[in-house]
C-alpha positions in Angstrom: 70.0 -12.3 -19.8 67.1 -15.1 -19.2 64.5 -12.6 -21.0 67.0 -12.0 -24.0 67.4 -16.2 -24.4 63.8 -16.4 -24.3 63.2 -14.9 -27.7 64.0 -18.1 -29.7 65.8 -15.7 -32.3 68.1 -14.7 -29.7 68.8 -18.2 -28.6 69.7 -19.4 -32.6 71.9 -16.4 -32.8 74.1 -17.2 -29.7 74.2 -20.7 -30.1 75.6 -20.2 -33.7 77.9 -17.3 -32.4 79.4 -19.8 -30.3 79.7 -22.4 -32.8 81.2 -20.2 -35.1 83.6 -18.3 -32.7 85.0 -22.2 -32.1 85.2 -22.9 -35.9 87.3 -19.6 -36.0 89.6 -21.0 -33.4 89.8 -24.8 -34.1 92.2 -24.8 -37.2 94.8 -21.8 -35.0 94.7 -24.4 -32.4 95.0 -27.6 -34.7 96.7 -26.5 -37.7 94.4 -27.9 -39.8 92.8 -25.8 -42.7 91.7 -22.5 -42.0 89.8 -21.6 -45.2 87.3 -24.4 -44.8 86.5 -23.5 -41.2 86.6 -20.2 -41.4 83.7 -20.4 -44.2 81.6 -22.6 -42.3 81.6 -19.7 -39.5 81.0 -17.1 -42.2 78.1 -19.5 -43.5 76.8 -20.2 -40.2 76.8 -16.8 -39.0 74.9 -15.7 -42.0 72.1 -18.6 -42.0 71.3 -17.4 -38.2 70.7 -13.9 -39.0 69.0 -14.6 -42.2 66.8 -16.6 -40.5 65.8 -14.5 -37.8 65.7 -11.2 -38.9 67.7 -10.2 -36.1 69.8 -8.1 -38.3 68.4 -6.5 -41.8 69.3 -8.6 -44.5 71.3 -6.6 -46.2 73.6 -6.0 -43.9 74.0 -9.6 -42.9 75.0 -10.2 -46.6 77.5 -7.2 -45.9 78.8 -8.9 -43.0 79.2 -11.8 -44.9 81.2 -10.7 -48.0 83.4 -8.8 -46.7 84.0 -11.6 -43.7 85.1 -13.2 -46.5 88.0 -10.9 -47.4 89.2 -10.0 -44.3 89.4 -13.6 -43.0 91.2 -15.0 -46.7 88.8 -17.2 -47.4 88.1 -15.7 -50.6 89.9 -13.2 -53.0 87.2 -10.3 -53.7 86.4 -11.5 -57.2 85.1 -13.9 -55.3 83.4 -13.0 -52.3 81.8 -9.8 -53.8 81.0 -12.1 -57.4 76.8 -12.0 -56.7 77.2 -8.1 -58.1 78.6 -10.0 -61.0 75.2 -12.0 -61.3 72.0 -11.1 -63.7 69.6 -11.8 -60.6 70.9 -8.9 -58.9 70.4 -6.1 -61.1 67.4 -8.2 -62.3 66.5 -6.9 -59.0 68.1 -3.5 -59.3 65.8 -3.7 -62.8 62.4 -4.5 -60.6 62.5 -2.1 -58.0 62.9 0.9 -60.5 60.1 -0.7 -62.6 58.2 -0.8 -59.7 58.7 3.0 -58.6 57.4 4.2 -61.7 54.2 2.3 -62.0 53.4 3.6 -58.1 54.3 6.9 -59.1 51.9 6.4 -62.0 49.3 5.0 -60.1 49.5 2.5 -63.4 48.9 -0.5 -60.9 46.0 1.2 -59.0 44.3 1.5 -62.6 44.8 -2.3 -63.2 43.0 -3.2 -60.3 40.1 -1.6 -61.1 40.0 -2.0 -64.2 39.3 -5.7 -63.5 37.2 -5.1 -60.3 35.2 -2.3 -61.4 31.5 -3.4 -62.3 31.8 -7.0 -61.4 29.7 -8.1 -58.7 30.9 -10.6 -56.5 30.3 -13.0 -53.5 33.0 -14.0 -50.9 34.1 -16.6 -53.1 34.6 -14.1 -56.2 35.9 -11.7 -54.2 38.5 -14.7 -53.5 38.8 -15.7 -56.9 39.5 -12.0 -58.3 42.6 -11.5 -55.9 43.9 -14.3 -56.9 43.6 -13.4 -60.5 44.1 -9.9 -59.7 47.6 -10.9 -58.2 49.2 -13.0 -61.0 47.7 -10.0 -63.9 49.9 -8.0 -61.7 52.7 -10.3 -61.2 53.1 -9.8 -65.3 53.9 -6.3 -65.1 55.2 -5.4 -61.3 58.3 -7.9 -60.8 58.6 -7.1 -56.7 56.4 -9.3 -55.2 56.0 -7.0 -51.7 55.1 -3.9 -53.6 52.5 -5.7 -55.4 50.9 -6.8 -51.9 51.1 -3.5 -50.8 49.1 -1.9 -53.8 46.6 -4.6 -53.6 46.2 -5.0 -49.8 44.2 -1.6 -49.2 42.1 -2.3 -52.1 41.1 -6.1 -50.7 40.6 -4.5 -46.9 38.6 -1.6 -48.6 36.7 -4.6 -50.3 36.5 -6.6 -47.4 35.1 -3.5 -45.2 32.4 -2.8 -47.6 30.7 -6.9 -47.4 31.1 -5.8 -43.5 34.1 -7.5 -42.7 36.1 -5.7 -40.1 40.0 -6.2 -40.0 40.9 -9.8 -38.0 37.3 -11.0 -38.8 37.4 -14.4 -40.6 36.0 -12.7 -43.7 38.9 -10.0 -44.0 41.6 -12.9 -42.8 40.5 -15.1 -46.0 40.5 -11.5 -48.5 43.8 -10.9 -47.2 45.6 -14.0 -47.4 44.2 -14.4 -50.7 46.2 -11.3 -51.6 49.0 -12.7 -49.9 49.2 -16.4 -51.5 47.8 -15.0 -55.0 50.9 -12.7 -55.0 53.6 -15.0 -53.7 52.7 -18.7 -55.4 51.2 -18.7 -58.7 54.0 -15.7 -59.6 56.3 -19.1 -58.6 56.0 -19.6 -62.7 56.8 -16.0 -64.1 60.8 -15.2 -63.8 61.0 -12.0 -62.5 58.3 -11.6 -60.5 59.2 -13.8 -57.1 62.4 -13.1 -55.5 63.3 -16.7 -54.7 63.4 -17.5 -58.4 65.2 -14.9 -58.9 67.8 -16.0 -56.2 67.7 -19.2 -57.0 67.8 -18.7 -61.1 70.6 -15.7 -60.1 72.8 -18.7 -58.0 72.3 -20.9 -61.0 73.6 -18.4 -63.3 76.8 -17.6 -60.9 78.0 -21.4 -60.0 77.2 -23.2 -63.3 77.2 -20.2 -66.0 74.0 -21.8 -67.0 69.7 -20.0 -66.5 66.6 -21.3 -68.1 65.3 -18.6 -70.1 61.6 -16.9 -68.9 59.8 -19.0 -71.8 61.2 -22.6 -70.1 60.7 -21.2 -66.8 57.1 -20.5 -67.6 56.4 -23.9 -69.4 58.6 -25.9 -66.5 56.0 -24.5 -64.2 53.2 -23.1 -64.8 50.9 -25.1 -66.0 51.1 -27.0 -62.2 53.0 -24.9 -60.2 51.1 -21.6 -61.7 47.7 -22.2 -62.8 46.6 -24.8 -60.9 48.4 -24.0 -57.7 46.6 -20.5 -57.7 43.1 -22.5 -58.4 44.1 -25.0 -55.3 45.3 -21.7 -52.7 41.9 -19.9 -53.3 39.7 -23.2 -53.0 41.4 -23.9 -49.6 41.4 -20.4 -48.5 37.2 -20.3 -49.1 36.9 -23.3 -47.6 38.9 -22.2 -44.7 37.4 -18.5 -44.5 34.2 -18.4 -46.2 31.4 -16.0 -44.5 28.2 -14.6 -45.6 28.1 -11.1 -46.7 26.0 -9.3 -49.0 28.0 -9.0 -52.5 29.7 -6.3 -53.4 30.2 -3.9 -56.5 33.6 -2.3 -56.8 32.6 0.9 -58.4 35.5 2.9 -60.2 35.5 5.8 -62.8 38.1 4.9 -64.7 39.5 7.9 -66.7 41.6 8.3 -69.6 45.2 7.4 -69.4 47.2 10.4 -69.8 50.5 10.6 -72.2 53.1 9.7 -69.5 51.2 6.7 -68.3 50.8 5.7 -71.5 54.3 5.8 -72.3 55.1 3.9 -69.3 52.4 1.1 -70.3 54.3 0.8 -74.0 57.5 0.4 -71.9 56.3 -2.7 -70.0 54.9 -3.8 -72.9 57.8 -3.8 -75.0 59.8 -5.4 -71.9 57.2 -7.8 -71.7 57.8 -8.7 -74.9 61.3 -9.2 -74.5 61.2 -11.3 -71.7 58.9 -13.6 -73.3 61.0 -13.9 -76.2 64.3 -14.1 -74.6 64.3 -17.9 -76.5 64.8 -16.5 -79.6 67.0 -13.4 -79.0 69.2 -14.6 -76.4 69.4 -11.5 -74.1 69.1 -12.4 -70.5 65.6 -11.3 -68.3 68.1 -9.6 -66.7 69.8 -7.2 -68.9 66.4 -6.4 -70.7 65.4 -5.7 -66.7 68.1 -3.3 -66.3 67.6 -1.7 -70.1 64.2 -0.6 -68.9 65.7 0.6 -65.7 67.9 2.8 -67.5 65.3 4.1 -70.4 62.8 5.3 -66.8 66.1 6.6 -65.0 67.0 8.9 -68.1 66.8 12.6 -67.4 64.4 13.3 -70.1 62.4 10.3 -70.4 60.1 12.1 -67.8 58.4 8.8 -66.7 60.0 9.0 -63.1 59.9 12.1 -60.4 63.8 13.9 -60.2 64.1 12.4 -56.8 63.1 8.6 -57.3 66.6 7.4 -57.7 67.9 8.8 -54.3 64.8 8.7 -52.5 62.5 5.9 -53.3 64.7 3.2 -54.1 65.2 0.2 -51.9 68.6 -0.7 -52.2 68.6 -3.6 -49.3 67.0 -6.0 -51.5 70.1 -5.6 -54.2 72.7 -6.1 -51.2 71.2 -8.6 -49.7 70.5 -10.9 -53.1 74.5 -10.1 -54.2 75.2 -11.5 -50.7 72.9 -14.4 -51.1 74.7 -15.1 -54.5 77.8 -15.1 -53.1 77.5 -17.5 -50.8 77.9 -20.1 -53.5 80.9 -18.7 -54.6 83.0 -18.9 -51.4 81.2 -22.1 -50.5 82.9 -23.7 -53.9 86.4 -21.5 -53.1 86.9 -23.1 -50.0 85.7 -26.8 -50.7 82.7 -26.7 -47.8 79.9 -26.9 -50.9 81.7 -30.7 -51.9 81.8 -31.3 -48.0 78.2 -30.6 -47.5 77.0 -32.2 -51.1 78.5 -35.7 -49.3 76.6 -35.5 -46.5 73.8 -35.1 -48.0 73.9 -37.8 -50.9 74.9 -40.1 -47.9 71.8 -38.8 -45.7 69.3 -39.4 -49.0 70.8 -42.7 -50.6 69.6 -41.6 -53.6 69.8 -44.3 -56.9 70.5 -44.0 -60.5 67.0 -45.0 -62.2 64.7 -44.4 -59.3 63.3 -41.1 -60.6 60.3 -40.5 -58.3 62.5 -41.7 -55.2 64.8 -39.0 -55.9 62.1 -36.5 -56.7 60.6 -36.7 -53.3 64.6 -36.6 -52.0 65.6 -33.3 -53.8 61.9 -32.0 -53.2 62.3 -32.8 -49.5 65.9 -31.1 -49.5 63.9 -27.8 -50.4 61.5 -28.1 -48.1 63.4 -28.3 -45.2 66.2 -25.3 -47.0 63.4 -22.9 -47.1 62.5 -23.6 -43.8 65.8 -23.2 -42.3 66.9 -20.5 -44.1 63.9 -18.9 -45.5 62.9 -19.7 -49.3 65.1 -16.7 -50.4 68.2 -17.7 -48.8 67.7 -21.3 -49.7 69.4 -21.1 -52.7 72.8 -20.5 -51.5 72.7 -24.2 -49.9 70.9 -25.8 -52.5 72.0 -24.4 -55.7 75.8 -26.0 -54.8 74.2 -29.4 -54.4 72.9 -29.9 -57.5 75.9 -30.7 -59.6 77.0 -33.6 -57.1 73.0 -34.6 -56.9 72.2 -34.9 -60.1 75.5 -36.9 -60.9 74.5 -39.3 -58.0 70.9 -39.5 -59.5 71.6 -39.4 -63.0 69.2 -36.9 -63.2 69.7 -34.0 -65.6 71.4 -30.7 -64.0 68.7 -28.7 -64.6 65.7 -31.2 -63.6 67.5 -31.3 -60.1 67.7 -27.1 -60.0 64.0 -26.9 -61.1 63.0 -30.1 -58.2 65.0 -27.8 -55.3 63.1 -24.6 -56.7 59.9 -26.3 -56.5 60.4 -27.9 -53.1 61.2 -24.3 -51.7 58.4 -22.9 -52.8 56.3 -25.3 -50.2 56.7 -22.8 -47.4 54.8 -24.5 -44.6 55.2 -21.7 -42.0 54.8 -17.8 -43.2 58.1 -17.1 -41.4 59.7 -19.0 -44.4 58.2 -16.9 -47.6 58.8 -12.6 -46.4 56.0 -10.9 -48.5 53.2 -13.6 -46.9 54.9 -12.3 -43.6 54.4 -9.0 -45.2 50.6 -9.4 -46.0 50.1 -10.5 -42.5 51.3 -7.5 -40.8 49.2 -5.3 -43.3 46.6 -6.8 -43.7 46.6 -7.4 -39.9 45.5 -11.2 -40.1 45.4 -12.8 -37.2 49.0 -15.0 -36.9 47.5 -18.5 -35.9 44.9 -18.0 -38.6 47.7 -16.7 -41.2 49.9 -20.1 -39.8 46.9 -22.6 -40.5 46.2 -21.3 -44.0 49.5 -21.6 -45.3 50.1 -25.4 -43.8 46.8 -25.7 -45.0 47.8 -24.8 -48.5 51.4 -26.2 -48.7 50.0 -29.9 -48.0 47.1 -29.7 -50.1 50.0 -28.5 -52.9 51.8 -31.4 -51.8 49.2 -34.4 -51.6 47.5 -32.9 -55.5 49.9 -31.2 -57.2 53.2 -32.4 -56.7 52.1 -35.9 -58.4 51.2 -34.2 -61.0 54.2 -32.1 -61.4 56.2 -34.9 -61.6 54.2 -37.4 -64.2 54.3 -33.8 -66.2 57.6 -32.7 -65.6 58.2 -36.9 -67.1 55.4 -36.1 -70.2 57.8 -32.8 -71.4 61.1 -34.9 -71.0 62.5 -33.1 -68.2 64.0 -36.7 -66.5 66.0 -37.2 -69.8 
C-alpha cells in the first residue's frame, strides 16, 4: 500500500475518492440537497482522473456521464448534451480528415516539399519546424497526429547534423516540433484540441462561438505569429549546438489523381472555414461535411477499413464528456457556487481592465494546470457569464482571456501532444520541463502585454 501512495497520481486519486465518497453521503445523512453534492463528487472524481491519466480519458468522461444519470443529478438530455455540441464532431470531423491524409502520405509530401533543397544550420533547422508545424496545422486539425508525421522527419534531420537521440541538439529539433505544433496552432480553430473544447463548451452553455475568421484575428497576430517566433528563439538559445548543415534531399514526384482529389477537398474546406463569416455554417458542420464526402463508399479517397479500424474514437468520448460537464455543473447550481468563490477570491472591479486581465488570465493558468489545458474548459467556461458581469467586461473578451491563460502550460503534463512529443521524440524529461517554463514565462513577460494593449486597439474591452 505505501509503494501504491507513493505515485503522486495514486495519492490525488484516493484523496479525492474519499472526498467524494463523503460528498455522496453528507446530504443522506443531513438532508440537505443531494443534486448539488452529488455533482461536486461526480466533478471531483472526474478532475482526479483527468489529471492523472490514471484512467483513459475517455472512459473517465464515461464514468462521468452516465454518473450523472444514475445518481439524478441530471436528466440525459443533459448529462449526455456534449454529443449535442459542434466541438465534438468537430473532432469526429478531424480525425477522419487526418486518416486520409496519412493514408495519402499527403502530409509526408508537405514536409518535404518545404525542406527539400534548403540548406540549413541548427537554427533553420529550428525555424523550419516551426514553420513546418503551423503549414501543417492549416490542413491536419489533430494536433498529435501532426507531431507524429513530423517527429521522424525532425529525428531523421537531427541524426544526419550528428545529433543522437537525448543529445542537446536532437532535444531542441524535437521540442521544436512539439511547441511549433501545439502553440502557434493556439490561433487556427480546428487545429488545437483545447480550442476546440473550450470554443465546443462555449457553444454548449451560452449558444454562442466565435467563427474561425475572429478566432484567427483575436489571436494570431500575438498569440500565433509572434508566439511561434518567441518558442523557437528560446528553444535555440536553450539548445543550440554546432553541427555541420544539412540538405534535406527529396524526390518529390507527381501527385497522383486520388491525392489530388483529396488536396481539392481540404482546399475547399479550407475555404469554408475561412469564410464561415460570411456564410454562417459552423467549422464544425463543414468538419463533419468533409468527413462524410472521405467516408463515402465511392469517393475512394479512404481504405474500406479506415472507419472500423483506424479511427480513434476516445478523443470524441472524452471531448462530449468534457462538454458535458458544463451542463450538469449549471443543472445542479455547483457552476453559480463555484463562480462566487471565485469573484470573491479575485475582487475583481468594474473599470480596471488590465487588473482583471491578469485575474481571468491567472484563473487559466492555474485551470490548465489543475486539470490539464483540455479539461480546463469545463471549469472555466461556466465562470465567464458571472465574471464578465462582475468585470463589466464583454462575454466574449472574458472566454477569449481564459482561452489564452490556458494556453500558458508551464509544465508539459498540462498540454498532451507536448507530453506526446516527449515520449517520441525521446527528449530527456527535465530538459523537456525547462523548455516549456522557459517558454511559458518568456510568453508571459513579452507577449501577454502585448496581447492586451491589442486585444484594447481592435475593441475587444468594449
Amino acid at each position: 500500500m505505501a509503494a501504491f501512495l507513493r505515485d503522486p497520481g495514486n495519492s490525488i486519486v484516493v484523496i479525492a475518492l474519499c472526498i467524494a465518497v463523503t460528498l455522496l453521503v453528507w446530504p443522506i445523512a443531513t438532508g440537505v440537497n443531494t443534486a448539488f453534492f452529488h455533482t461536486s463528487a461526480l466533478i471531483l472524481t472526474a478532475i482526479s482522473f483527468w489529471s492523472t491519466h490514471k484512467l483513459p480519458e475517455h472512459v473517465t468522461a464515461l464514468i462521468l456521464m452516465l454518473g450523472a444519470v444514475l445518481l439524478a443529478v441530471a436528466p440525459p438530455a443533459v448529462a449526455f448534451s456534449g454529443f449535442g455540441s459542434g466541438g465534438t464532431w468537430l473532432i469526429f470531423g478531424g480525425l477522419v480528415l487526418g486518416v486520409a491524409i496519412s493514408e495519402s502520405e499527403l502530409d509526408k509530401r508537405l514536409a518535404d516539399a518545404v525542406l527539400s533543397r534548403v540548406r540549413l544550420s541548427y537554427g533553420g533547422i529550428i525555424a523550419a519546424m516551426m514553420v513546418l508545424s503551423f503549414a501543417l496545422a492549416v490542413v491536419m486539425p489533430g494536433t498529435i497526429p501532426r507531431i507524429l508525421v513530423l517527429m521522424p522527419i525532425a529525428l531523421a534531420l537531427a541524426d544526419r547534423m550528428g545529433f543522437e537521440k537525448g543529445s542537446r541538439g536532437a532535444n531542441g529539433i524535437a521540442m521544436a516540433v512539439g511547441l511549433g505544433s501545439a502553440f502557434p496552432s493556439w490561433s487556427l480553430l480546428p487545429a488545437n484540441l483545447p480550442v476546440v473544447v473550450h470554443i465546443g463548451a462555449i457553444e454548449a452553455v451560452y449558444g454562442i462561438a466565435p467563427t474561425y475568421a475572429e478566432h484567427f484575428i483575436t489571436h494570431f497576430p500575438v498569440m500565433g505569429l509572434l508566439r511561434g517566433i518567441l518558442s523557437g528563439c528560446v528553444l535555440y538559445l536553450l539548445f543550440r549546438s554546432t553541427a555541420m548543415p544539412v540538405l534535406h534531399d527529396a524526390r518529390l514526384e507527381p501527385l497522383n489523381r486520388k491525392v489530388r482529389r483529396l488536396a481539392w477537398l481540404l482546399a475547399i474546406t479550407l475555404g469554408f472555414w475561412v469564410t464561415d463569416f460570411l456564410h454562417g455554417i459552423s467549422p464544425a458542420w463543414i468538419g463533419l461535411s468533409a468527413a462524410v464526402i472521405l467516408l463515402l463508399p465511392w469517393s475512394g479517397l479512404l481504405s474500406k477499413d479506415a472507419f472500423k479500424l483506424k479511427i480513434n474514437f476516445g478523443p470524441v468520448f472524452y471531448i462530449a464528456g468534457i462538454l458535458s460537464v458544463g451542463a450538469i455543473m449549471s443543472n445542479s447550481g455547483l457552476d453559480k457556487f463555484l463562480a462566487s468563490h471565485v469573484i470573491d477570491m479575485l475582487e475583481p472591479e468594474k473599470g480596471q481592465d488590465a487588473l482583471n486581465f491578469v485575474s481571468i488570465l491567472g484563473l487559466g493558468i492555474v485551470s490548465a494546470l489543475g486539470m490539464t489545458a483540455p479539461g480546463a474548459p469545463a471549469i472555466t467556461v461556466p465562470l465567464a457569464e458571472t465574471l464578465a458581469q462582475a468585470t463589466g467586461l464583454p462575454l466574449l473578451t472574458v472566454l477569449m482571456i481564459e482561452l489564452t491563460g490556458q494556453s500558458l502550460v508551464l509544465l508539459p503534463y498540462a498540454l498532451p501532444p507536448v507530453a506526446v512529443a516527449i515520449i517520441v521524440g525521446e527528449v530527456k524529461v527535465g530538459k523537456a520541463v525547462k523548455a516549456t517554463f522557459v517558454t511559458a514565462v518568456a510568453v508571459i513577460l513579452f507577449l501577454v502585454p502585448l496581447q492586451y494593449f491589442y486585444w484594447k486597439a481592435i475593441g475587444m474591452f468594449g
